[in-house]
C-alpha positions in Angstrom: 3.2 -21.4 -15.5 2.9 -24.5 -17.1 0.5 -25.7 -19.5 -2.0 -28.0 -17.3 -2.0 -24.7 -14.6 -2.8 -22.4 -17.6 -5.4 -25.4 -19.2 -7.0 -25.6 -15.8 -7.8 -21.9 -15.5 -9.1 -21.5 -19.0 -11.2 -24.6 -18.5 -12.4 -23.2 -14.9 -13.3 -19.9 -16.8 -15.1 -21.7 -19.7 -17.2 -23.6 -17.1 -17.9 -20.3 -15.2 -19.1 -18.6 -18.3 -21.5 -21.3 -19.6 -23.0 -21.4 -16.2 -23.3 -17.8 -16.2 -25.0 -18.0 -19.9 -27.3 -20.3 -18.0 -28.6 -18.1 -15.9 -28.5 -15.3 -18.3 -31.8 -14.5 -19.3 -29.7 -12.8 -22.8 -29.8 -16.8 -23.6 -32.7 -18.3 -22.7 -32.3 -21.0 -24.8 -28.8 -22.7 -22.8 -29.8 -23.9 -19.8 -30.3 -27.4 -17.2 -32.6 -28.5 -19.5 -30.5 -28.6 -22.3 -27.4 -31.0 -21.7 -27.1 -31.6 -25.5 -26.5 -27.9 -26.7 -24.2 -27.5 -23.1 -21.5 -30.2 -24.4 -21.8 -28.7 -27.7 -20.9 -25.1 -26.3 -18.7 -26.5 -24.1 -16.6 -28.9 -26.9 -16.6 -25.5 -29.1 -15.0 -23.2 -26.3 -12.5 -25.6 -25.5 -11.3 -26.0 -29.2 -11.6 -22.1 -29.2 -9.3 -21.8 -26.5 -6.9 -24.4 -28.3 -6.8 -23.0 -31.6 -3.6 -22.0 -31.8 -3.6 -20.4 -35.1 -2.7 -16.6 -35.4 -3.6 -14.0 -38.2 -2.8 -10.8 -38.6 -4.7 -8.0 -41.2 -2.7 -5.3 -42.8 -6.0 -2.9 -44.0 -3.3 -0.5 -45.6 -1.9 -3.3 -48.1 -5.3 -5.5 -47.9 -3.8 -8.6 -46.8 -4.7 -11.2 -44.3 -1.9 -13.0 -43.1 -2.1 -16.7 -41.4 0.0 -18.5 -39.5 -0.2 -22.0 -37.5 -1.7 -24.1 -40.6 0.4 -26.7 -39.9 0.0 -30.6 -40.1 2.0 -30.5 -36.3 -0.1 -27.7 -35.1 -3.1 -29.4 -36.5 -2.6 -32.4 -34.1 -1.4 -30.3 -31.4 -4.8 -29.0 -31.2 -6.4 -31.8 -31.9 -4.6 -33.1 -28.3 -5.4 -29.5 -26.6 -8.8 -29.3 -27.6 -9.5 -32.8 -26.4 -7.4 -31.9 -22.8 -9.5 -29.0 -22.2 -12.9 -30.4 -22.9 -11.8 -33.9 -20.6 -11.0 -30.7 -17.9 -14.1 -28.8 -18.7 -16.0 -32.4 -17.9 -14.3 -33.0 -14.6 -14.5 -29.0 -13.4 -18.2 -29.2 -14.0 -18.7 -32.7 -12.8 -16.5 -32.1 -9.4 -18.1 -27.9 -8.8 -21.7 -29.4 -9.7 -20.8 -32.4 -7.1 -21.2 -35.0 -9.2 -17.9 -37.0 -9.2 -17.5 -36.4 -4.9 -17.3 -39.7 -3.3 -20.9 -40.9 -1.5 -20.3 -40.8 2.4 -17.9 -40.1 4.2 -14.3 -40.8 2.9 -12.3 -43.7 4.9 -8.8 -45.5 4.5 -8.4 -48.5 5.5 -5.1 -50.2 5.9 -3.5 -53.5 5.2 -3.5 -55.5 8.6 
């Protein structure tokens, strides 16, 4: 699977969960009403899911071990994060029908 399939799916699951934390009433303070807070959840999961970096705790020896602090996979995120919020925005704006076209859809050719 390539990496705009897997980007799509994570961003179609981000925007199901935050609607579902919408409705929740565990979180009554996400909702409709509250665009701001929505795009701040929504920029937060998407750099969550873009991360990248990777640790691993030894509890025997006591050490925490991380990996992926790179200047490269700093940027790399940077790029990922901003793809998957930029798919997050269209998802939401094409499920909640806000970027379908008005009226019915026509071509017209060239004469």
């Amino acid at each position: 699977m390539d990496t705009l399939s897997v980007q799509a799916i994570v961003s179609y699951l981000v925007v199901q969960f935050v609607a579902w934390l919408k409705r929740s009433s565990l979180f009554p303070w996400i909702g409709d009403h509250t665009a701001g807070l929505n795009r701040c959840l929504a920029a937060t999961l998407a750099a969550l899911a873009a991360i990248g970096i990777n640790f691993h705790y030894d509890a025997a020896a006591g050490s925490l071990l991380i990996t992926g602090l790179t200047l490269t996979s700093i940027a790399t995120f940077v790029v990922e994060w901003l793809r998957g919020w930029i798919m997050q925005e269209l998802l939401y704006g094409v499920l909640k029908g806000k970027l379908a076209p008005e009226g019915p859809m026509t071509l017209k050719f060239p004469r």
